[in-house]
C-alpha positions as CSV (number, residue, x, y, z in Angstrom):
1,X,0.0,0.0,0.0
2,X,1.3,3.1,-1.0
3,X,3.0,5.6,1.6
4,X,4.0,8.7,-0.3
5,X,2.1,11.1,1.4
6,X,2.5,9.9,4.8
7,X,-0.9,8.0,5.1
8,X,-1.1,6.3,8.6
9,X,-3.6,3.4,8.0
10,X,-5.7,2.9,11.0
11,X,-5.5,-0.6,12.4
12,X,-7.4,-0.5,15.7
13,X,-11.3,-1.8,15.8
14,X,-11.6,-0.3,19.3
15,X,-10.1,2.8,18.2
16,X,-12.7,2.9,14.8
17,X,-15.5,2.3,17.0
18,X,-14.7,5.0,19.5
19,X,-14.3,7.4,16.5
20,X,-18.1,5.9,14.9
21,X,-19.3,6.9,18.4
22,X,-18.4,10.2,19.0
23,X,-19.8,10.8,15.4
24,X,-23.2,9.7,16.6
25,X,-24.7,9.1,12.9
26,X,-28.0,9.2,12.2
27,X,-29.8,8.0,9.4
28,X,-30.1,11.3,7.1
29,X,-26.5,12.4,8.2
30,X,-24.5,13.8,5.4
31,X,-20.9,13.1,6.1
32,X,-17.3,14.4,3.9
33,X,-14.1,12.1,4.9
34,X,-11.2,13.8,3.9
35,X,-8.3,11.2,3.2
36,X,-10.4,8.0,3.7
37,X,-7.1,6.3,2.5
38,X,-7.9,2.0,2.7
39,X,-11.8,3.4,3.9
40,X,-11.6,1.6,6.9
41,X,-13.5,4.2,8.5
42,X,-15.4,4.9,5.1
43,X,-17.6,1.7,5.6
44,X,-18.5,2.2,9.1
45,X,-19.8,5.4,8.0
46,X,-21.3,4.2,5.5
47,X,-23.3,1.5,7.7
48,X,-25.0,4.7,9.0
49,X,-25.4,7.7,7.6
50,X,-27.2,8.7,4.4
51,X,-24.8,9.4,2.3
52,X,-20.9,10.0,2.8
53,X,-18.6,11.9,0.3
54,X,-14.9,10.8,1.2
55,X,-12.2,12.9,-0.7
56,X,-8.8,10.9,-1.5
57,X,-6.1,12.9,-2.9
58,X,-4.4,9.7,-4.0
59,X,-5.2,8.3,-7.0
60,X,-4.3,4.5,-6.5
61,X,-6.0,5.0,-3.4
62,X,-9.1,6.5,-5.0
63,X,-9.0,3.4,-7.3
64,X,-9.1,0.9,-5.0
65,X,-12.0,2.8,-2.8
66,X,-14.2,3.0,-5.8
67,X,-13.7,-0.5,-6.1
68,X,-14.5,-0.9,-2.9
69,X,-17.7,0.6,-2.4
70,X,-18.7,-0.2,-6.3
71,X,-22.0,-1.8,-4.4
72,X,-22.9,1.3,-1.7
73,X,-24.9,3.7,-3.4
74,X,-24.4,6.1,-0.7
75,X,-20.7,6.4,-0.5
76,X,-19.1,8.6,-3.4
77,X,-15.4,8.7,-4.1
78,X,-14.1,11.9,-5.3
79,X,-10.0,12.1,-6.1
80,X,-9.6,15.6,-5.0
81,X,-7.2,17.6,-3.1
82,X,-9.5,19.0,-0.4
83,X,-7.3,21.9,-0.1
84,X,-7.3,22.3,-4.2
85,X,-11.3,21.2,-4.0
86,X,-13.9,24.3,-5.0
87,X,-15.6,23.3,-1.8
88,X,-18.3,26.2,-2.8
89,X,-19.6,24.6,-6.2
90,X,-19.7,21.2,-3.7
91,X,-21.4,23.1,-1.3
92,X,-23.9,24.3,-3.4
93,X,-23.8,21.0,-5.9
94,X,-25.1,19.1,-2.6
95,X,-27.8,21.5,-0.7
96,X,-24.8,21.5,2.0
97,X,-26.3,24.9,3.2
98,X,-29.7,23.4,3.1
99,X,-29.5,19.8,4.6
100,X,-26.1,20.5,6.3
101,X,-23.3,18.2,7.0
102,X,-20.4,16.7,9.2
103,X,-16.9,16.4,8.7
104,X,-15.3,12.9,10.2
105,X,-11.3,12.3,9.4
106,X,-8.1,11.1,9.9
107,X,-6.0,14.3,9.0
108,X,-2.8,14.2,7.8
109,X,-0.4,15.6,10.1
110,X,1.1,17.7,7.8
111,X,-1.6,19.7,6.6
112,X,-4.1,19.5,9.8
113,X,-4.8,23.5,10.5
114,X,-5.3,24.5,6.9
115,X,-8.1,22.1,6.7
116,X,-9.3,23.3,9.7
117,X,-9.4,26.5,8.7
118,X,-10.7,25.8,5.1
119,X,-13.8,24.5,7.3
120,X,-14.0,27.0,9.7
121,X,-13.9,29.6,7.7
122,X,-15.9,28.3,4.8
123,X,-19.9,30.1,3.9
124,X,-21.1,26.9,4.4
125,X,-19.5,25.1,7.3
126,X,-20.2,21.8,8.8
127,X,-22.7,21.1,11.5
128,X,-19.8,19.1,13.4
129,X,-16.3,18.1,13.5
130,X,-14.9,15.0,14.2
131,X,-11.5,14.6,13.4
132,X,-8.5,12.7,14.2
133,X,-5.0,15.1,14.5
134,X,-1.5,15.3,16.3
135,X,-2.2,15.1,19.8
136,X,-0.1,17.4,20.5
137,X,-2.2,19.6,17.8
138,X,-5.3,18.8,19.8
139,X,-3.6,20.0,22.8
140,X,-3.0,23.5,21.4
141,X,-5.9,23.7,19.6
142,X,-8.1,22.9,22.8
143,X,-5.7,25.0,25.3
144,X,-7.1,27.6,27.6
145,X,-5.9,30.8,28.9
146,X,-1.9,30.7,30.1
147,X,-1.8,28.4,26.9
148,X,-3.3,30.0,23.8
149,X,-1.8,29.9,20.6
150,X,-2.8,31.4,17.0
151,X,-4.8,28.1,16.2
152,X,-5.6,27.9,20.2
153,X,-7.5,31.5,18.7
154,X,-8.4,30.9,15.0
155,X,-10.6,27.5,16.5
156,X,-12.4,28.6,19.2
157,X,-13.4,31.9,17.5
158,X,-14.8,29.9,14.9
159,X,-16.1,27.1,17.4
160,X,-16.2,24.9,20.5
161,X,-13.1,22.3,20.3
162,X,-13.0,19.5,23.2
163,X,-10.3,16.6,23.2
164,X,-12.2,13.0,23.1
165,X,-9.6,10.5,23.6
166,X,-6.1,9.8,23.1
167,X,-5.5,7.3,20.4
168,X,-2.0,5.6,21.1
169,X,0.5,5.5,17.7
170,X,0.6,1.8,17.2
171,X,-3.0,1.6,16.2
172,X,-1.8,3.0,13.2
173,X,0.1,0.9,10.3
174,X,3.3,2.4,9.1
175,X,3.6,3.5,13.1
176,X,3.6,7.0,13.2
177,X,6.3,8.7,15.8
178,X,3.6,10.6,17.5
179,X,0.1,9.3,19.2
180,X,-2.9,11.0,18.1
181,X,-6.0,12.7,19.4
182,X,-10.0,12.7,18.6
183,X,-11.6,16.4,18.8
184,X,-14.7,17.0,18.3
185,X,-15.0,20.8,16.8
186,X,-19.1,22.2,17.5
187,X,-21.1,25.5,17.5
188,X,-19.4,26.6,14.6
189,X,-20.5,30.1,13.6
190,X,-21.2,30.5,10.2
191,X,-19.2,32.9,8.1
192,X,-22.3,34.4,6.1
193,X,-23.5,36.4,9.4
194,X,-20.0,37.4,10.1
195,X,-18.7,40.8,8.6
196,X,-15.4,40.1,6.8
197,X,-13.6,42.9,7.5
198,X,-14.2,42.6,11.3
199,X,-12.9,38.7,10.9
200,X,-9.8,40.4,8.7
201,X,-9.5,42.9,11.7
202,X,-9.5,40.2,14.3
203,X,-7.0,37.8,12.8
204,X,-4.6,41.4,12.4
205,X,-4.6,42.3,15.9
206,X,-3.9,38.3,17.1
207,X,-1.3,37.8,14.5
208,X,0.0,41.3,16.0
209,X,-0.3,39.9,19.6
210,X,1.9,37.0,19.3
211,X,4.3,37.9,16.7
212,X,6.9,37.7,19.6
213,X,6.2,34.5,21.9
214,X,8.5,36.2,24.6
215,X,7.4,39.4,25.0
216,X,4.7,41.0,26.9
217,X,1.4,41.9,24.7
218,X,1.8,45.8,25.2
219,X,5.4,45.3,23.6
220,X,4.2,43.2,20.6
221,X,1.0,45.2,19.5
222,X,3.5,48.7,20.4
223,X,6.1,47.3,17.8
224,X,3.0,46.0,15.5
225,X,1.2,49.0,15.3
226,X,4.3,51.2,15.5
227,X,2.6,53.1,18.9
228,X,4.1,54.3,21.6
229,X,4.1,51.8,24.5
230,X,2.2,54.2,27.2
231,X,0.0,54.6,24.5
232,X,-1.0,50.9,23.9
233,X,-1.2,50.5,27.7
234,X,-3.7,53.1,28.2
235,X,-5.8,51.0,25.6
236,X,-5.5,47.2,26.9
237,X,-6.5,48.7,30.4
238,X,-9.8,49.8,29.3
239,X,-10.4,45.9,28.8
240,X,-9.3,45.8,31.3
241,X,-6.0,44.0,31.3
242,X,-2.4,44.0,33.0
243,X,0.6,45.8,31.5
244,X,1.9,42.6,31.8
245,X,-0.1,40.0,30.3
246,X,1.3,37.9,27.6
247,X,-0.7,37.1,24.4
248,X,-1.1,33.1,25.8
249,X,-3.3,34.8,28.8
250,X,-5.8,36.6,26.5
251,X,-9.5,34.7,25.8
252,X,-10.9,35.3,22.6
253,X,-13.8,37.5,23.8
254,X,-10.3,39.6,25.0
255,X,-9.0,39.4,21.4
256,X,-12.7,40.6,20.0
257,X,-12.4,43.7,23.2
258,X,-8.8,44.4,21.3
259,X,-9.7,44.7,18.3
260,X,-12.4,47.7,18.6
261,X,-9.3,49.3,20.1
262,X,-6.6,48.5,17.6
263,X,-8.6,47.6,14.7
């Protein structure tokens, strides 16, 4: 079985059914797999929801699924690269705004918080995520104040992320070097309502915040916004917040409280 873009094939039954769980299918679900690679997890979806769209960017991979699921009318193969995909013309090609839908996946490692963002941030995003990652990835992306990151920020503005379960490396064939994590990603605001340039303003003043990991948030957003440093402090203490605080200490209804000030 092919390797080349770092497919982990999982191997686990316990795992699988853990991950089938958490996805709590029902019979009208509408589910997109990204990377379904050996569709191990594409049949037991398959078993229960309505209809599930699994997006392989490999094409012996893709050959083999369609092979595979020749006989399940609900399960459609599409060899795709989901970060290449017009994922609007699907969108709209489906009734995805209509009927809505859930995203369950293996990610690849490598390419994790783009597709995150790509459904975060997409006019039509999913009713749920449920998505295997780096558990060191979960960690950071479900982290809470003292521990916030960029994605930490970009997630939970966009939605409610909660680790699952740990999912040790050798349930995986080629063993990865890392274990893994199950997040599920809910009460994801939809783009449509949101006003872009306030989203473009938010993500400005975060990058702004932690474009130094070290230094304290008045110093970053000072050297950022080229303003004097009395001048920034004035600001952040109408949130109010310390002189001190680092960006990793900031919640993102803090971030949204920043950016009326700096945006």
């Amino acid at each position: 079985m092919p390797t080349k873009l770092g497919q982990n094939f999982l191997r686990d039954e316990k795992v699988l059914k853990k991950i089938i769980a958490a996805a709590d299918l029902k019979a009208d679900d509408f589910v997109i797999e990204i990377g379904p690679g050996e569709g191990v997890l594409t049949e037991e979806l398959a078993k229960r929801a309505g209809k599930v769209i699994a997006i392989e960017v490999d094409e012996v991979l893709s050959k083999l699924l369609r092979n595979k699921f020749s006989n399940k009318k609900n399960v459609e193969i599409i060899n795709e690269d989901i970060l290449k995909i017009n994922f609007s013309e699907l969108a709209t090609s489906y009734k995805l705004q209509a009927i809505g839908y859930k995203i369950v996946a293996n990610l690849p490692y490598y390419i994790t918080s783009p597709i995150i963002r790509l459904f975060l941030e997409a006019d039509c995003p999913p009713r749920e995520m449920i998505l295997m990652v780096q558990k060191e990835v979960a960690e950071r992306i479900v982290a809470g104040l003292g521990k916030m990151s960029i994605l930490a920020v970009s997630v939970q503005y966009y939605a409610h992320p909660e680790m699952l379960f740990t999912v040790s490396k050798n349930a995986f064939f080629p063993v990865p070097e890392v274990d893994s994590a199950i997040i599920r990603v809910t009460h994801i605001v939809n783009r449509v309502s949101q006003n872009k340039e306030d989203v473009k303003d938010f993500f400005r003043v975060v990058r702004a915040g932690f474009s130094a990991k070290r230094k304290m948030l008045v110093n970053n957003l000072s050297s950022s916004f080229h303003l004097d440093k009395k001048e920034v402090e004035e600001k952040i203490k109408k949130i109010p917040l310390s002189g001190k605080v680092r960006a990793q200490e900031l919640s993102v209804e803090e971030w949204k409280k920043l950016t009326k000030l700096f945006g």
